[in-house]
C-alpha positions in Angstrom: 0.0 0.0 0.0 1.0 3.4 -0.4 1.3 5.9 2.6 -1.3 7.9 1.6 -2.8 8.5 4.8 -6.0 7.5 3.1 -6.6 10.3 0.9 -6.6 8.4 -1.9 -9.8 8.1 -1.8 -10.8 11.2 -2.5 -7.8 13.0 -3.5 -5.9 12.0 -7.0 -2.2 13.1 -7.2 -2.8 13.7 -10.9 -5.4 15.9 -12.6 -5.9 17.9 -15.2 -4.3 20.9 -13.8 -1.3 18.9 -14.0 -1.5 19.4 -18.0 -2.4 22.6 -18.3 0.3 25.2 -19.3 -0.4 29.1 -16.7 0.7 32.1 -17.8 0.5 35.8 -16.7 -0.1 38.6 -19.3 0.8 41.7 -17.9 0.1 45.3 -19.4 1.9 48.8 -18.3 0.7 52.2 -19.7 3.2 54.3 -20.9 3.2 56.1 -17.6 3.0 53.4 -15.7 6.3 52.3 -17.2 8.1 55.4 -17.1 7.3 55.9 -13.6 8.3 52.3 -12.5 10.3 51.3 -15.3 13.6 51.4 -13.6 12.6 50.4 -10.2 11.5 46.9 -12.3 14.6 47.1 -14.5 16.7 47.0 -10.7 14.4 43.9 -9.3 14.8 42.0 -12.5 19.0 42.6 -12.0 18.6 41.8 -8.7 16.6 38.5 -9.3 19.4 37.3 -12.4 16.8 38.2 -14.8 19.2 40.1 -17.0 16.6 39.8 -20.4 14.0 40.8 -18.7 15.9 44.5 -16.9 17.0 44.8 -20.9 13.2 44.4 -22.0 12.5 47.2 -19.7 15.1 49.3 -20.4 14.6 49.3 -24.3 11.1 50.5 -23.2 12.2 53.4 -21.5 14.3 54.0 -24.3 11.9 54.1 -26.6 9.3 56.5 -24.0 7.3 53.3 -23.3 6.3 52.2 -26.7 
């Protein structure tokens, strides 16, 4: 048997969550990322995620287009 504590019977470890694919779409105004576009470049450098601080910065390069 496995130690399942008994909630296998009501509780499967596999569903179709499991298959589904999540994902966030975010959108920023053009103010919105001029205001906070820097402050987001900083966490992504600070988090390692160097494409996404260059993403942002291209932005507010190009005045948040």
């Amino acid at each position: 048997t496995l130690p399942t504590g008994g909630t296998a019977k009501f509780y499967s470890p596999l569903n179709v969550e499991n298959f589904l694919k999540k994902s966030s779409i975010i959108s920023f105004s053009k103010k919105a990322i001029n205001d906070l576009g820097e402050s987001c470049a900083l966490l992504a450098d600070t988090e390692g995620l160097t494409a996404h601080a260059k993403s942002v910065r291209v932005r507010l390069e190009n005045k948040g287009e």
